[in-house]
N, C-alpha and C positions, 0 to 999 in steps of 0.2 A: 663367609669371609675368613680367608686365613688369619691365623693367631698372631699378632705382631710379636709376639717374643718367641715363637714359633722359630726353627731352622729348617727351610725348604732341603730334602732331600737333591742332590747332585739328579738335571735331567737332563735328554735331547733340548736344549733348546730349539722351538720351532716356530712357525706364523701361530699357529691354531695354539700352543700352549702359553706365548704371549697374550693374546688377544681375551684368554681366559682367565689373566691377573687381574684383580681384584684391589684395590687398596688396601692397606689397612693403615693404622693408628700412626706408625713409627714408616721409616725407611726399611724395606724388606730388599732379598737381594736370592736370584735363585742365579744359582752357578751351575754351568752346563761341564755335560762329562766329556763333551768334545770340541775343543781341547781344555785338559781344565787349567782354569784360572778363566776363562772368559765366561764372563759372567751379566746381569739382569740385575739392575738396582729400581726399584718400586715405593715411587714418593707418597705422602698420605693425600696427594692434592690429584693423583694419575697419570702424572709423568711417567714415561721409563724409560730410562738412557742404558746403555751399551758400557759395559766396565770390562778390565782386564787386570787380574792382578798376577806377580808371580815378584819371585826375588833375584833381587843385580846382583847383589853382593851378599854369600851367605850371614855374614856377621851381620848384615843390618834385618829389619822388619821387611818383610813387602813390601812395593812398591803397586799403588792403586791407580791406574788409570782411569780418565774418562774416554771413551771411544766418539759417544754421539749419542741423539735422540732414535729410539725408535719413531719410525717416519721418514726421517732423513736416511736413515742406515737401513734397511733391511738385513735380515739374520742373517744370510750366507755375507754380503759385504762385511758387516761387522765382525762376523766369525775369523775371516782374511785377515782384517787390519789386527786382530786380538792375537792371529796366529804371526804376523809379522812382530807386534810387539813380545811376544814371549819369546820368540827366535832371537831377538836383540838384545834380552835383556840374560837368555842363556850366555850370550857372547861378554855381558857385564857393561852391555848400553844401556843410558837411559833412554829410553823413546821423550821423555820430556822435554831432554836437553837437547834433543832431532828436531822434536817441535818446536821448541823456543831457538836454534839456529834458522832455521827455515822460515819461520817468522821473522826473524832479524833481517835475513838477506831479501827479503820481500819487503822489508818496509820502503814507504815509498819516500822522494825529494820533499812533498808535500806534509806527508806524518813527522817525519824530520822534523822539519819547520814550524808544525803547529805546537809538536812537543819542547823547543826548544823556546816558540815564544809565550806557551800556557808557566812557564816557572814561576811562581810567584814573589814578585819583589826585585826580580831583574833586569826588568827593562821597561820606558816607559812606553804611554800607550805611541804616542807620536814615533819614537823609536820603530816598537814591531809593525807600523805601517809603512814606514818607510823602508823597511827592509823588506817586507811583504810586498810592495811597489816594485822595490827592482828586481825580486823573486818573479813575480808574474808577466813582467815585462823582458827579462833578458832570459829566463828559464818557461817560460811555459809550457814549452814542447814536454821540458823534465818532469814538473812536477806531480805526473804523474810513475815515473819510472823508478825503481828500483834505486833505492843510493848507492848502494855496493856496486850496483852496471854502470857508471859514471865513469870514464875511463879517461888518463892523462891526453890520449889522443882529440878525446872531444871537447875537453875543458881548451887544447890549442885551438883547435879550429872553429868553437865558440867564442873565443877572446878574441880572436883575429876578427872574425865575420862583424864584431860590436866595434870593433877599433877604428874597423875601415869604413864600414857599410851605417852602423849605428842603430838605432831603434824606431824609427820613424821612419815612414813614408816613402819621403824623399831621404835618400841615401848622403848620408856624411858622416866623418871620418868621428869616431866618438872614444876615443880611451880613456876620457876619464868617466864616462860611463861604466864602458868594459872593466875597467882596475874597483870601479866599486861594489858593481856585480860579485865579481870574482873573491871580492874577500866579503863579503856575508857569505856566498855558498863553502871557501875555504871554513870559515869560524862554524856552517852545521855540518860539514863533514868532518869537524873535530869533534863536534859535540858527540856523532854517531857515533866515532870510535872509542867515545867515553863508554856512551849509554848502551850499545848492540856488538854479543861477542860471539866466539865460537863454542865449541862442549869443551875446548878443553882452555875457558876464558881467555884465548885472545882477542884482541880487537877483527871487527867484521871485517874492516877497512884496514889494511897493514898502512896503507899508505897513502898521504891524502894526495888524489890526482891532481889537483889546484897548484901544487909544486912543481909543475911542469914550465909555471909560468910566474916561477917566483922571480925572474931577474925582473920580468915587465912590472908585476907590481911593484919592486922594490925601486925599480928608476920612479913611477909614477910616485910613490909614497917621497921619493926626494927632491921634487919637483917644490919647493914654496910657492903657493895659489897667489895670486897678487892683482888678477885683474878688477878690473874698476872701471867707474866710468870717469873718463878724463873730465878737470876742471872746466876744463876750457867747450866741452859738450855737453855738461850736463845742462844748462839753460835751454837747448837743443831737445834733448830727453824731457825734460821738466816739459817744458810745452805742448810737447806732442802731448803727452800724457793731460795735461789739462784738457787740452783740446778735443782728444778721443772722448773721455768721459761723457761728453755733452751730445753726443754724437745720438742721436733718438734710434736708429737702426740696433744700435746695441743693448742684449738683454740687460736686465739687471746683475745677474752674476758675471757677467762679463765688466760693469761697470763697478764692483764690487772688486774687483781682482785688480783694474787698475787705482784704486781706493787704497788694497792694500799695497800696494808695488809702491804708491807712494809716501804710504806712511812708513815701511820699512827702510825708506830712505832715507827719509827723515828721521828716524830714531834710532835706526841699527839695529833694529830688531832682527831679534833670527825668525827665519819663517813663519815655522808652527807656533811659536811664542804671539806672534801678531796677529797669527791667523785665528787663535783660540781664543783671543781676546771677549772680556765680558762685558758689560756694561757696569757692572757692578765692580771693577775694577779699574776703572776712569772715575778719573773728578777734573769737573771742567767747570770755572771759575772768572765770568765774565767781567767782576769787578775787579779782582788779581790776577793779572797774564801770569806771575808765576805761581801760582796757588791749581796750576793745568798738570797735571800726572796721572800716569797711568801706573797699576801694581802688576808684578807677574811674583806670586808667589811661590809657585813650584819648576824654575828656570831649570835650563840642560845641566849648570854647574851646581846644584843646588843651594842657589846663593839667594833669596827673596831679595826684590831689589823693588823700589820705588821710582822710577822714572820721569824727569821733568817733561812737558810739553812744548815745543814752541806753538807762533800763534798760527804757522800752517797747517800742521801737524792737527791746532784741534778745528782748522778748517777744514782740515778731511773728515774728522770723525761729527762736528757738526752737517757736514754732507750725508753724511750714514743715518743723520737720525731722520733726516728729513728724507733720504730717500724711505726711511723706513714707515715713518707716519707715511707719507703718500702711499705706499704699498699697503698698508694694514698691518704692517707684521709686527709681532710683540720678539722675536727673536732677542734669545739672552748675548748671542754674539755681536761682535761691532760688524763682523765681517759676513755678514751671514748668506748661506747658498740653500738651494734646494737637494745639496746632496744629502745621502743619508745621514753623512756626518753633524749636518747643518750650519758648516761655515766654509769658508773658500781654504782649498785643500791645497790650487795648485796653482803657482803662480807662471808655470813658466808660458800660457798664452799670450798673455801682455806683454810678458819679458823677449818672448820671440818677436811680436811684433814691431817692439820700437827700438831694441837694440839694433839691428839693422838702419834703422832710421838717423843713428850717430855710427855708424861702420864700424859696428863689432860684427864680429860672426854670431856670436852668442852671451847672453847674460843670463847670471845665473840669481837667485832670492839671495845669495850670499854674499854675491857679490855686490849687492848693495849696501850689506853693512860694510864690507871695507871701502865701499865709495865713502861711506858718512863716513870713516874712520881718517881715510884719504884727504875730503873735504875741507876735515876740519882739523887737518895738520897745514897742511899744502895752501890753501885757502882762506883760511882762518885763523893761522899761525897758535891755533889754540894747544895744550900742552897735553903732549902724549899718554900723560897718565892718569889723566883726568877722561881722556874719550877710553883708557881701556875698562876705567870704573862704568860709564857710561855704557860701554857694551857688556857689561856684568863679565870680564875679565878678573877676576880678584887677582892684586897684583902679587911678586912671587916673592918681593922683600919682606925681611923679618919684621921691620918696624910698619909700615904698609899694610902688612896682613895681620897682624896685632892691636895694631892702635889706630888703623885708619877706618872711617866708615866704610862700609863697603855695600849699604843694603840703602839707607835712607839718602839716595844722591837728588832731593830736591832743588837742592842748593844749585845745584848745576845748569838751572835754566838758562843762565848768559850764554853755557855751551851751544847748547842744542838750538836756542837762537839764532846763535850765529851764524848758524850752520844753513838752517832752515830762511836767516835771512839772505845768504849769498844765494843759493839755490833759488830763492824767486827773483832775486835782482839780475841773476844770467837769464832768466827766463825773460823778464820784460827787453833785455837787452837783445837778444836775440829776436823776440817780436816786433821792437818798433827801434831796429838799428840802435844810437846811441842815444836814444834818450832814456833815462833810467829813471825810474819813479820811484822812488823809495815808498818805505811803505811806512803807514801813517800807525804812530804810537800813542797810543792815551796819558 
């Protein structure tokens, strides 16, 4: 066994004189006379990878390469690549800074992405799904390509093709699709030309292609969102939606989703906030109607907020338990699904099917909070700053945001009431023409 403190004499490196290293104690390293600097490093475990050393710049030390594994490399390939790196490095290249541009310009839409949403403490988890949602669904084709190959021309004729055409099936016209696509892929092509540069550090990316179609996002960003479901239809909506639920053809996730579609509208909840919902964060209180609240402690705005109930509100969620005892399921969610996630992810099947049913084109989980929000202006002449506490809005006044509650809005059950009692009173009126039942209070 050669001497670990030993210095191997300069030789031919060959198969036969590789194949006859030996381990020893420490890392040994036998450097070959042709060409020299490409050299044999010899682990004490029996590795042996392929090195090159030589110097960029006289005033500094050597520069040590790794080349590769013997196995992977045999001796003439390795010898090449050691003779290319020492050509490079006569000229005062780094080959490192070759291989770390070369990697950079290969990284893919996908590495992008994953590295952008692995950051820790930057985004939450419902966020990087949702952006991972419209990643795989408007870019798929991409996310395997090259980010630097994304060119202005394809970013147009992608925006268009989502605009017109949309992401579904059946074909329709979808730009506020396209414009939200478009600015997550703009925000990781910023990220790249943060994170990935050239050898002589510019950015990989001079220029983010997604600017090709900066007027359309920026019309679409000035657009105020407003739809809703009108007062006058939602009794219309409310029905159907009772009436599907019962409906035995349909699975349970399926009747889970209009479960959720309706308690979103009755509280304003934002989606994922409803949808993640725990048991352990309801309290439902049969001898106090207002003593009915739900907690979301870790909200989009980071405001923890306590939420009143009405008494439809906790007719859904007492629906959930019993569909749940009759299934067997001990599930921690109110909403809960067989996805892997284990709650209902996505509302827009229900929303597709009964918006139509009142003559929208489309409804969106959001657009149910501004219906509650709508409701209970329009409808219930209730006070505007009271439903923005209610949708966890913190308001933007000094005194407001200083000295007014903003997390504990128990109190606010008369709102959500109200709200929850118009909505079933268009419901029965719509069912049996004008006779209205009001609904029975303890």
């Amino acid at each position: 066994m050669p001497n670990p403190t030993a210095k191997h004499p300069p030789v031919k490196l060959t198969k036969t004189y590789i194949d006859r290293i030996k381990p020893g104690a420490t890392d040994e390293h036998h450097w070959c006379i042709d060409p020299k600097g490409f050299g044999l490093r010899a682990n004490p475990s029996g590795k042996l990878t392929f090195i090159v050393q030589g110097r960029i710049d006289p005033r500094k030390p050597p520069a040590r390469i790794t080349i590769g594994p013997y196995g992977v490399f045999t001796v003439d390939q390795a010898r090449d690549v050691a003779r290319e790196h020492l050509r490079s490095m006569r000229m005062g290249i780094d080959p490192r800074d070759v291989r770390r541009e070369d990697e950079a310009k290969a990284v893919t839409l996908r590495q992008v992405a994953d590295a952008f949403f692995a950051r820790p403490g930057m985004l939450k988890e419902n966020t990087r799904e949702e952006m991972d949602r419209h990643l795989t669904t408007a870019f798929a084709k991409w996310l395997p390509r090259a980010i630097a190959s994304i060119t202005p021309n394809d970013c147009r004729k992608r925006y268009e093709e989502i605009a017109t055409k949309g992401l579904r099936k059946t074909p329709a016209p979808a730009p506020g699709s396209a414009a939200s696509a478009f600015k997550i892929l703009r925000t990781l092509i910023n990220f790249a030309m943060e994170e990935y540069q050239t050898q002589d550090g510019a950015p990989l990316i001079a220029r983010n292609p997604v600017a090709i179609i900066k007027k359309e996002l920026a019309a679409h960003e000035s657009k105020v969102r407003t739809r809703h479901i009108d007062r006058r239809d939602v009794g219309k909506f409310w029905h159907h939606l009772t009436t599907a639920r019962l409906n035995p053809a349909f699975s349970a996730d399926t009747r889970c989703g209009i479960d959720l579609v309706m308690f979103l509208l009755l509280t304003g909840t934002r989606r994922n906030e409803g949808a993640m919902l725990t048991w352990d964060r309801v309290n439902l209180d049969d001898a106090d109607p207002a003593n009915n609240w739900f907690h979301l402690p870790d909200p989009k705005n980071k405001n923890p907020v306590w939420l009143p109930l009405s008494s439809q509100a906790v007719a859904v969620l007492k629906t959930r338990q019993v569909a749940a005892e009759k299934a067997g399921t001990t599930s921690k969610f109110v909403f809960p699904s067989r996805s892997a996630a284990g709650h209902i992810k996505d509302t827009r099947a229900p929303l597709e099917r009964f918006s139509t049913v009142i003559g929208m084109d489309r409804l969106s989980a959001h657009d149910l909070r501004r219906s509650f929000v709508t409701l209970g202006v329009k409808a219930c002449r209730l006070d505007i700053a009271k439903l923005e506490l209610l949708t966890n809005h913190v308001p933007m006044g000094v005194t407001a945001r200083h000295y007014l509650e903003t997390s504990d809005l128990r109190d606010y059950h008369p709102e959500v009431q109200a709200i929850g009692d118009y909505i079933e009173q268009q419901a029965l009126i719509f069912a049996g023409g004008n006779v209205v039942q009001l609904p029975q209070r303890a």
